[in-house]
TIFILO-800022 format. One record per residue: residue in three letters; chain; x negated, z negated, y negated of N, C-alpha, C in turn. Coordinates in Angstrom, 3 decimals, always signed. Layout:
TIFILO-800022
+------+-------+----------+----------+----------+----------+----------+----------+----------+----------+----------+
! rest ! kette !      n_u !      n_w !      n_v !     ca_u !     ca_w !     ca_v !      c_u !      c_w !      c_v !
+------+-------+----------+----------+----------+----------+----------+----------+----------+----------+----------+
!  ALA !     A !        X !        Z !        Y !        X !        Z !        Y !        X !        Z !        Y !
...
+------+-------+----------+----------+----------+----------+----------+----------+----------+----------+----------+
//
This chain:
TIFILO-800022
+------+-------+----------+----------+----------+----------+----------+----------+----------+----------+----------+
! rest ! kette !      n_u !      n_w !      n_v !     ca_u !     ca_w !     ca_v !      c_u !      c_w !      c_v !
+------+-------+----------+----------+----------+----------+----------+----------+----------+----------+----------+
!  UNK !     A !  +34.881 ! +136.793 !  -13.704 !  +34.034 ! +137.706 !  -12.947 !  +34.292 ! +137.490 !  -11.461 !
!  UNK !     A !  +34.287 ! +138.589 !  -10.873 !  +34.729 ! +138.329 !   -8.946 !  +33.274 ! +138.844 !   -8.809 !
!  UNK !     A !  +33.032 ! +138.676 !   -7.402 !  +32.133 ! +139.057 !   -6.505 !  +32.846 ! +139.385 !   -5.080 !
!  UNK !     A !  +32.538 ! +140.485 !   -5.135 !  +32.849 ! +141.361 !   -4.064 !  +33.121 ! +141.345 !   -2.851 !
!  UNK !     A !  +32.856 ! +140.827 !   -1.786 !  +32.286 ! +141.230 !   -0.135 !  +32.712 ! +142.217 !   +0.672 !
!  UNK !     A !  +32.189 ! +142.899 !   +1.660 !  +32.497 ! +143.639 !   +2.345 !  +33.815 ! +143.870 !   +2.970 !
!  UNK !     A !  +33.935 ! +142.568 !   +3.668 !  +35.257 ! +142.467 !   +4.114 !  +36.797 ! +142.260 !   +3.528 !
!  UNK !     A !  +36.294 ! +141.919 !   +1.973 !  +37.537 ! +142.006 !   +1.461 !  +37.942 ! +143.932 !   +0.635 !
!  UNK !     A !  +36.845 ! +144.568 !   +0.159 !  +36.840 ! +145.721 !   -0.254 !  +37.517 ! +146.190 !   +1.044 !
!  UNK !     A !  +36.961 ! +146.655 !   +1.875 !  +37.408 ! +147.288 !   +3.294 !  +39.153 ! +147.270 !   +3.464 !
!  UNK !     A !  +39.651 ! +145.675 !   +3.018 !  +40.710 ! +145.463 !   +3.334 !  +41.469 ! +146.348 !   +2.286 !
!  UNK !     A !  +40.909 ! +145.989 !   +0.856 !  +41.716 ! +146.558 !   +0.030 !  +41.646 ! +147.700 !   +0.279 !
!  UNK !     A !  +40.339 ! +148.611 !   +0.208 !  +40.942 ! +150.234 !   +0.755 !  +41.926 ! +150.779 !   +1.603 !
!  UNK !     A !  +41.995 ! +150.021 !   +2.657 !  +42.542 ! +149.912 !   +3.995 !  +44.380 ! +149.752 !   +3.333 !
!  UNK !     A !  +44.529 ! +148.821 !   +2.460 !  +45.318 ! +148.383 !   +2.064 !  +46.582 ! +147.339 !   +2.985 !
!  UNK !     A !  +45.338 ! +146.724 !   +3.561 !  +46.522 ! +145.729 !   +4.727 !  +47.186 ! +144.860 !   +3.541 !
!  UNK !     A !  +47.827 ! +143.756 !   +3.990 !  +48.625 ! +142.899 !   +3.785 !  +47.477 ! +141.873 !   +2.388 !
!  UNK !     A !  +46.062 ! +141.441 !   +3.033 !  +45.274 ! +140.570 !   +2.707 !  +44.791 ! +141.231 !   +1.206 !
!  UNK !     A !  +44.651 ! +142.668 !   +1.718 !  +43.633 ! +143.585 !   +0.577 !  +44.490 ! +143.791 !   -0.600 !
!  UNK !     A !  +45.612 ! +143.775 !   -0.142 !  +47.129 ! +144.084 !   -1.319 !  +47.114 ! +143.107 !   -2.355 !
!  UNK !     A !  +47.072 ! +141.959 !   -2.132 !  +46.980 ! +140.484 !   -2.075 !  +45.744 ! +140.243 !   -3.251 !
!  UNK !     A !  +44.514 ! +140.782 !   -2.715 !  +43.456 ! +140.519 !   -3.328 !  +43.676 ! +141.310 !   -4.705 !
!  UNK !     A !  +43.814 ! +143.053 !   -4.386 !  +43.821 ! +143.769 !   -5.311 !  +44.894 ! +142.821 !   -6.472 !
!  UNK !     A !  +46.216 ! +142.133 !   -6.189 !  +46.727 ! +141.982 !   -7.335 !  +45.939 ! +140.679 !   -8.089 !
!  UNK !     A !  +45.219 ! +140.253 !   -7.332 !  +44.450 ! +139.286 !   -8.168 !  +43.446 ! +139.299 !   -9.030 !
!  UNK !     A !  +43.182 ! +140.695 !   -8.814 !  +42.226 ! +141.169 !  -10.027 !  +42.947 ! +141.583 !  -11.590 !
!  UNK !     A !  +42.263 ! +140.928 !  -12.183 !  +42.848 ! +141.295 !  -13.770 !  +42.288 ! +142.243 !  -14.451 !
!  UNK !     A !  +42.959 ! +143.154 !  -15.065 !  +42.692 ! +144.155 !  -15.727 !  +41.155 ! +144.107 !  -16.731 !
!  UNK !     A !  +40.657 ! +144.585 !  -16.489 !  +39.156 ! +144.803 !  -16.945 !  +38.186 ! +143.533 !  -16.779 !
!  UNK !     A !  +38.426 ! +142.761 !  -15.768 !  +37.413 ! +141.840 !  -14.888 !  +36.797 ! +142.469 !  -14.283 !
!  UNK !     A !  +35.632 ! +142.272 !  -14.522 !  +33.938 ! +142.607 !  -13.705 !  +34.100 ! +142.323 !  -12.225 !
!  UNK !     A !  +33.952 ! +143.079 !  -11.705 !  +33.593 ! +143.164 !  -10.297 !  +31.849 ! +143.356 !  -10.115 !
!  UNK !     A !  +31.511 ! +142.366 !   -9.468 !  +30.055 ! +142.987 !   -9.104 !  +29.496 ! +142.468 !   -7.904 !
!  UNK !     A !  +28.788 ! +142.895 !   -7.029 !  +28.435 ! +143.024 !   -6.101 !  +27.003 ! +143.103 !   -5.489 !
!  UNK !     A !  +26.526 ! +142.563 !   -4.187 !  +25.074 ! +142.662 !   -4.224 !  +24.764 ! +144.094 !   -3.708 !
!  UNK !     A !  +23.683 ! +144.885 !   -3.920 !  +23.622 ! +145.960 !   -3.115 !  +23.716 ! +146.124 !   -1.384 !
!  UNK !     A !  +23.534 ! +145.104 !   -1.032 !  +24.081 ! +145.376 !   +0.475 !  +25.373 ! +145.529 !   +0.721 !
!  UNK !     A !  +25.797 ! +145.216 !   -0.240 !  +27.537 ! +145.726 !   -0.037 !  +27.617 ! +147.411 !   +0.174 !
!  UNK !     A !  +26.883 ! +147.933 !   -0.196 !  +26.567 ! +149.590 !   +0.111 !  +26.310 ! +149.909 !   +1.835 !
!  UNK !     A !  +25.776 ! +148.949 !   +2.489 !  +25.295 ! +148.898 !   +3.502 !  +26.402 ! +148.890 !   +4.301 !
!  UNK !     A !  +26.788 ! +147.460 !   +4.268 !  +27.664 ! +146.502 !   +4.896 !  +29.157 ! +147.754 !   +4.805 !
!  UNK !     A !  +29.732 ! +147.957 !   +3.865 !  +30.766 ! +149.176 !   +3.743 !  +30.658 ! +150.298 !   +4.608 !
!  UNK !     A !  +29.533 ! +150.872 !   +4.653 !  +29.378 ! +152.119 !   +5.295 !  +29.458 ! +151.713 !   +6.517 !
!  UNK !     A !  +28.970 ! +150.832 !   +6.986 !  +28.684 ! +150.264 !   +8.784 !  +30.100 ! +150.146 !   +9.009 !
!  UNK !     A !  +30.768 ! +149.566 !   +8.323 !  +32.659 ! +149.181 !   +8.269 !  +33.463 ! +150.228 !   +8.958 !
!  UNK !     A !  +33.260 ! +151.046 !   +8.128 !  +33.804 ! +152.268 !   +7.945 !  +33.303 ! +153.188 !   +9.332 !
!  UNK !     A !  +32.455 ! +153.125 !   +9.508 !  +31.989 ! +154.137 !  +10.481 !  +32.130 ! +153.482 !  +12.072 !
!  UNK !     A !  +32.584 ! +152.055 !  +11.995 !  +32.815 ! +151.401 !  +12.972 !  +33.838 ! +152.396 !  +13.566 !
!  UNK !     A !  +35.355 ! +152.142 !  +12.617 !  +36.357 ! +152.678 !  +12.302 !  +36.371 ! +154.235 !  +13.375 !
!  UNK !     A !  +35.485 ! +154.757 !  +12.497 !  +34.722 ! +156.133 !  +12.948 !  +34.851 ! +156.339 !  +14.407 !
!  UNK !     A !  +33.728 ! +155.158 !  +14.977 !  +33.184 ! +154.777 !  +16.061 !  +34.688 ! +154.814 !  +17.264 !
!  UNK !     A !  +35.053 ! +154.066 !  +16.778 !  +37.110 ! +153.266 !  +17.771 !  +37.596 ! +154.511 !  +17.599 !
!  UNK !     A !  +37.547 ! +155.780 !  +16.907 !  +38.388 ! +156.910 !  +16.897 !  +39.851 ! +156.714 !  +15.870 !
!  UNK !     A !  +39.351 ! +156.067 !  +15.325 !  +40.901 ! +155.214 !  +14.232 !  +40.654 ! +156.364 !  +13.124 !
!  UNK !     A !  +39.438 ! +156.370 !  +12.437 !  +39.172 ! +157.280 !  +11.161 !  +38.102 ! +158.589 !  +11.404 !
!  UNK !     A !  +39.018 ! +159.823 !  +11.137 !  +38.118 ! +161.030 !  +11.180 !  +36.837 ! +161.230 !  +10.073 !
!  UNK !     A !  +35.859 ! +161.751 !  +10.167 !  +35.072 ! +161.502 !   +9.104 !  +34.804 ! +161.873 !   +7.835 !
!  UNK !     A !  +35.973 ! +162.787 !   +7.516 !  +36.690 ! +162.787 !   +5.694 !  +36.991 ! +161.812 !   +5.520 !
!  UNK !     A !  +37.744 ! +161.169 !   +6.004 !  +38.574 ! +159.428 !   +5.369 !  +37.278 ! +158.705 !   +5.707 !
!  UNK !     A !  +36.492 ! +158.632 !   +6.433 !  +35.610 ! +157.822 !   +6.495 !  +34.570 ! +157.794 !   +5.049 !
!  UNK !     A !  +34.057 ! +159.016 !   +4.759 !  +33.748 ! +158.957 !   +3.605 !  +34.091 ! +159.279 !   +2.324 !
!  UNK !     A !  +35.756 ! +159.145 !   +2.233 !  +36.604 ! +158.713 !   +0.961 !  +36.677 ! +157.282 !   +0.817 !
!  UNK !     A !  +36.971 ! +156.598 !   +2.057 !  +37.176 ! +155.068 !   +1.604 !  +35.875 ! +154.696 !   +1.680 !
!  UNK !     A !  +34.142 ! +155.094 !   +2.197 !  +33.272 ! +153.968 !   +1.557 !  +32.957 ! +154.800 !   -0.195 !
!  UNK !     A !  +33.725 ! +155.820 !   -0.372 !  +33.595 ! +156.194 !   -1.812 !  +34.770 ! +155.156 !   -2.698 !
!  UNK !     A !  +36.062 ! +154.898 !   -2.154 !  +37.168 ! +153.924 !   -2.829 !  +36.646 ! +152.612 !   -2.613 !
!  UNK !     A !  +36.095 ! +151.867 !   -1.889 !  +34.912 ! +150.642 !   -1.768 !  +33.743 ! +150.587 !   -2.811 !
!  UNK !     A !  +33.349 ! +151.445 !   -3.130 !  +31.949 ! +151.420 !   -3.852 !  +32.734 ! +151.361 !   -5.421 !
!  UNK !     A !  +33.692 ! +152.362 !   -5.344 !  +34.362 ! +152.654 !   -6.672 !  +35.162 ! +151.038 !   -7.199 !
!  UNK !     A !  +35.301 ! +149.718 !   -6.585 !  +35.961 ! +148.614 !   -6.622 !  +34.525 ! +147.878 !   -7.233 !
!  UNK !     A !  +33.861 ! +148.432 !   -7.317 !  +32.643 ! +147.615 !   -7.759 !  +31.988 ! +147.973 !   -9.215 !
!  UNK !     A !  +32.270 ! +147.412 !  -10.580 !  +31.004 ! +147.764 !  -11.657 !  +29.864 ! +147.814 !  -11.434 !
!  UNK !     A !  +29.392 ! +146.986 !  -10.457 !  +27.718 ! +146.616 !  -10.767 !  +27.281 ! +146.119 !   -9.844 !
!  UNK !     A !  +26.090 ! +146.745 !   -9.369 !  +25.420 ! +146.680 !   -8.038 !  +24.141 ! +145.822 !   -8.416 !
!  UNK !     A !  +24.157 ! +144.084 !   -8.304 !  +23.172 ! +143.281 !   -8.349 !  +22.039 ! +143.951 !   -7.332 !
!  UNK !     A !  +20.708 ! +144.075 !   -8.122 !  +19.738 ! +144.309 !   -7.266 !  +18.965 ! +143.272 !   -6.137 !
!  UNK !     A !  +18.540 ! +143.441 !   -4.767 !  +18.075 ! +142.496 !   -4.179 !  +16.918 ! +141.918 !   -4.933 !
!  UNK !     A !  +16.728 ! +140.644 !   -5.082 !  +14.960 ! +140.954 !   -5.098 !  +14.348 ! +139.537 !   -4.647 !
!  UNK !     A !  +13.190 ! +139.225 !   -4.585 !  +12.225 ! +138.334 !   -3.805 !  +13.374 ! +136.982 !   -3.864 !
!  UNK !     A !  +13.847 ! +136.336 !   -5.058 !  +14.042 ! +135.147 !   -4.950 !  +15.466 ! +134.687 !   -4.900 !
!  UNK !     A !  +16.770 ! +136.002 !   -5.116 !  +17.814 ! +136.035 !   -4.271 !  +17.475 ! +135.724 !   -3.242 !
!  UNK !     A !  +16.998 ! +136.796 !   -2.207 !  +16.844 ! +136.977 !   -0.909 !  +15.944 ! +135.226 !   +0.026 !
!  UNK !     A !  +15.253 ! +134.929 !   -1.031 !  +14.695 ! +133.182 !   -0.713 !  +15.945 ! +132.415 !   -0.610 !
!  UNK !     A !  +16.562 ! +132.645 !   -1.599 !  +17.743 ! +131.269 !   -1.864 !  +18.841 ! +131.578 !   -1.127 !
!  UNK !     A !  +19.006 ! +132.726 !   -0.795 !  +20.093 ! +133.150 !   +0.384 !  +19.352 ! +132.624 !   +1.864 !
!  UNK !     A !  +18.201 ! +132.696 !   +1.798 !  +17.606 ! +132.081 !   +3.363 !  +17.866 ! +130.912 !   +2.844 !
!  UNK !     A !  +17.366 ! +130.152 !   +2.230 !  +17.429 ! +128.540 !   +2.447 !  +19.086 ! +128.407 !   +2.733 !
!  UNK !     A !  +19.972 ! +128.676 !   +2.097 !  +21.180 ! +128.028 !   +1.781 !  +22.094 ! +128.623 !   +3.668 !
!  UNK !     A !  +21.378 ! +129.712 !   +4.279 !  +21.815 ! +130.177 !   +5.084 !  +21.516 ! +129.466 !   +6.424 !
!  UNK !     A !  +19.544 ! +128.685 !   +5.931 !  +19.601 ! +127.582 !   +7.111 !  +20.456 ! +126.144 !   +7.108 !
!  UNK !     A !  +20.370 ! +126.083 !   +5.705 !  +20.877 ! +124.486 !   +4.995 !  +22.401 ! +124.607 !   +5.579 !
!  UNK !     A !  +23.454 ! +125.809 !   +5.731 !  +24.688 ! +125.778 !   +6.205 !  +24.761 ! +126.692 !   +7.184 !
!  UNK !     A !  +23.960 ! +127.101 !   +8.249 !  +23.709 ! +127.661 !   +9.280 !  +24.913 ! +128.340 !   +9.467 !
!  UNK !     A !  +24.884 ! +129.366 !   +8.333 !  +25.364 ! +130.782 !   +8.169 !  +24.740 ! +131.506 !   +8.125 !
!  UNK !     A !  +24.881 ! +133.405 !   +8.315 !  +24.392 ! +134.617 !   +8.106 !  +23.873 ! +134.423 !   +6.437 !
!  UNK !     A !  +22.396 ! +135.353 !   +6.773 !  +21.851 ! +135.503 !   +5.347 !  +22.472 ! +136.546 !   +4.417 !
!  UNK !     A !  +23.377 ! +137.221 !   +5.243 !  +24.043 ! +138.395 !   +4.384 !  +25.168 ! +137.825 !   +3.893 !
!  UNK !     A !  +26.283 ! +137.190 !   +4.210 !  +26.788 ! +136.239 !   +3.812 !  +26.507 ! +135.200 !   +2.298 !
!  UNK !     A !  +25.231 ! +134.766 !   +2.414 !  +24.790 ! +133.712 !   +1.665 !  +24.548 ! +134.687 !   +0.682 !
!  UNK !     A !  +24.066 ! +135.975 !   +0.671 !  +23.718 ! +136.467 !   -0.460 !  +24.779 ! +136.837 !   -1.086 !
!  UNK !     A !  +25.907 ! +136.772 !   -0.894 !  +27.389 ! +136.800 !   -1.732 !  +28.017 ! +135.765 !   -2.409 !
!  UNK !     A !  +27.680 ! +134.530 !   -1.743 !  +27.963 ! +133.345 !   -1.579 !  +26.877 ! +132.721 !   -3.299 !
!  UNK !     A !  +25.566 ! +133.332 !   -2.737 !  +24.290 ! +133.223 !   -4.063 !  +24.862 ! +133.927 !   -5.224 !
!  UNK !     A !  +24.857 ! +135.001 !   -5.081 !  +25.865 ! +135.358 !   -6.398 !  +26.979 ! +135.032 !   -7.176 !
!  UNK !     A !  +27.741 ! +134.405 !   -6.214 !  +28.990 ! +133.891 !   -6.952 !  +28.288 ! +132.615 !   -7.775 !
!  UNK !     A !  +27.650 ! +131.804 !   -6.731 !  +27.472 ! +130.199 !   -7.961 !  +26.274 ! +130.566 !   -9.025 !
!  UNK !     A !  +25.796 ! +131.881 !   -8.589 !  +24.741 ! +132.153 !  -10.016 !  +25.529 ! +132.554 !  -11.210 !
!  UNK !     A !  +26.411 ! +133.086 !  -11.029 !  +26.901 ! +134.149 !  -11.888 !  +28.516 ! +133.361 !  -12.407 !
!  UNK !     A !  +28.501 ! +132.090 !  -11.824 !  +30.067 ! +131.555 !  -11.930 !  +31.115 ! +132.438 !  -11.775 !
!  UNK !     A !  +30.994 ! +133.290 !  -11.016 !  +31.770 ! +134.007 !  -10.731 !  +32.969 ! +133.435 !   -8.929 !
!  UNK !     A !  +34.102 ! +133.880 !   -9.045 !  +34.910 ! +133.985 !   -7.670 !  +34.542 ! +134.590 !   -6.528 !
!  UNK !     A !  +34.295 ! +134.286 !   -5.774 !  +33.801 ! +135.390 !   -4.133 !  +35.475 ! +135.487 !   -3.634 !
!  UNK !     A !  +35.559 ! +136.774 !   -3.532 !  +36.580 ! +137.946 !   -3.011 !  +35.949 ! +138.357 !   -1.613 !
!  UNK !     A !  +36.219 ! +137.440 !   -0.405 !  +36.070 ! +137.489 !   +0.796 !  +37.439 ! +136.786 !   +2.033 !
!  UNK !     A !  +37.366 ! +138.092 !   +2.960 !  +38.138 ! +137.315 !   +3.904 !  +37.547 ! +136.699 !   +5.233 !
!  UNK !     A !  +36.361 ! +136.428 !   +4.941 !  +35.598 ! +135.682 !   +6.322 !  +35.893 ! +134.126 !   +5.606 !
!  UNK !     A !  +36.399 ! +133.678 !   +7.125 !  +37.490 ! +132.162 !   +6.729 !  +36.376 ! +131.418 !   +7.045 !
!  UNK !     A !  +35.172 ! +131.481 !   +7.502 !  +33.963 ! +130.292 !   +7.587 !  +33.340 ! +130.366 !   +6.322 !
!  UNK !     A !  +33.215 ! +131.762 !   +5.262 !  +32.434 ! +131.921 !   +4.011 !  +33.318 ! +131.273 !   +3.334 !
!  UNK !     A !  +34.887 ! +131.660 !   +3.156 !  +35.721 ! +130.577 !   +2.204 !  +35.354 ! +128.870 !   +2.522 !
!  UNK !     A !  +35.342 ! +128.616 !   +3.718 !  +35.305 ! +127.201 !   +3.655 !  +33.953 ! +126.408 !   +3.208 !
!  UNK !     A !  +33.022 ! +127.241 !   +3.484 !  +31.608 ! +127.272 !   +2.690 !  +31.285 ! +127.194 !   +1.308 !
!  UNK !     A !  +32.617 ! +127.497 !   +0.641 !  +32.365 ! +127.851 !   -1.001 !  +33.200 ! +127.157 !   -1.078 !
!  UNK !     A !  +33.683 ! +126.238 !   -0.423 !  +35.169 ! +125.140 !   -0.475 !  +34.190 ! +123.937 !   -0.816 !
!  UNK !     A !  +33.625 ! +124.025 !   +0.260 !  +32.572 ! +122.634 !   +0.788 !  +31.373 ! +122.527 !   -0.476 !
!  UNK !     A !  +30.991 ! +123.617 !   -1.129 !  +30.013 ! +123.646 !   -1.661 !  +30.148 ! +124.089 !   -2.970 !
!  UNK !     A !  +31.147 ! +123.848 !   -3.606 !  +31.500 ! +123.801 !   -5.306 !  +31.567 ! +125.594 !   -5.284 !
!  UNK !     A !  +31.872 ! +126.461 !   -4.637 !  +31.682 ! +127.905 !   -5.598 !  +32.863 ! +128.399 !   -5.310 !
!  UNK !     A !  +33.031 ! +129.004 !   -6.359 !  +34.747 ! +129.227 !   -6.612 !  +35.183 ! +131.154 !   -5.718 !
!  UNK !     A !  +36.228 ! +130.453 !   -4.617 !  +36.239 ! +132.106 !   -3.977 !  +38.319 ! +131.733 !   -3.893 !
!  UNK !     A !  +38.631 ! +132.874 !   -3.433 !  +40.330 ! +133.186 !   -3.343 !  +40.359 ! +133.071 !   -1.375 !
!  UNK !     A !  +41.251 ! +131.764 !   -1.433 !  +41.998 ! +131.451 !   -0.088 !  +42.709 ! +132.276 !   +0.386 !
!  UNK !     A !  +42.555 ! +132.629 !   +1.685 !  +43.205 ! +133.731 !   +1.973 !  +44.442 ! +132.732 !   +3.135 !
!  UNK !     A !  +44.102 ! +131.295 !   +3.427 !  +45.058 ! +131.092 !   +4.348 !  +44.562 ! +129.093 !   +3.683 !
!  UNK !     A !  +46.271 ! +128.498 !   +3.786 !  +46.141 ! +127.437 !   +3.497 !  +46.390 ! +126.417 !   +4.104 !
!  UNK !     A !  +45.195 ! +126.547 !   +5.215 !  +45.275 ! +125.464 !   +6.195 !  +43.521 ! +125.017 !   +6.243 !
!  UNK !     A !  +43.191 ! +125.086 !   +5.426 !  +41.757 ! +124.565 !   +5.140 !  +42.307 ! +122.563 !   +4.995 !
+------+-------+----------+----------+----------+----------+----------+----------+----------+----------+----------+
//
């Protein structure tokens, strides 16, 4: 099972070098799932994009439709995710949006599919299994 993040979907739509990379690491009918702020977090991405004049706003809303479409299953927020993502976010004085990706992966034993190199080293440091994007950890 993978778990998602923003920044690695983005890439793969995008299809840089990193996202290419990721996509082949997914195996054919492995669960992808994701927290619902990944709905959030995508669209803001994308419309950044928007924002810099890089993406007109058809492609803008094809790729947060090819982002959403990389995902089976949209974990719902609720009271005691959103607790255990605060604690673990003060305990390693990281973003709580972050941690709630980070919470999913060691709930769910699942891989975190992220290219933020402080969240990999976080799930390095802290037993939860995510894909290195650079091997100088």
């Amino acid at each position: 099972m993978i778990v998602l993040d923003c920044s690695a979907a983005v890439d793969m739509v995008r299809e840089t070098e990193a996202g290419r990379a990721l996509r082949q690491l997914m195996l054919e009918g492995e669960e992808v799932i994701s927290s619902q702020l990944f709905l959030i977090e995508v669209s803001n991405a994308f419309w950044k994009y928007h924002k810099a004049g890089l993406l007109d706003e058809k492609t803008v809303c094809a790729n947060i439709e090819k982002a959403i479409a990389l995902v089976d299953e949209f974990c719902d927020l609720d009271k005691t995710q959103c607790c255990e993502a605060t604690k673990e976010a003060m305990r390693l004085r990281h973003p709580v949006y972050d941690m709630l990706y980070f919470v999913l992966a060691r709930r769910n034993a699942a891989t975190l599919f992220t290219l933020d190199r402080k969240l990999q080293q976080l799930c390095l440091d802290n037993g939860v299994n995510c894909v290195l994007t650079d091997t100088e950890f």
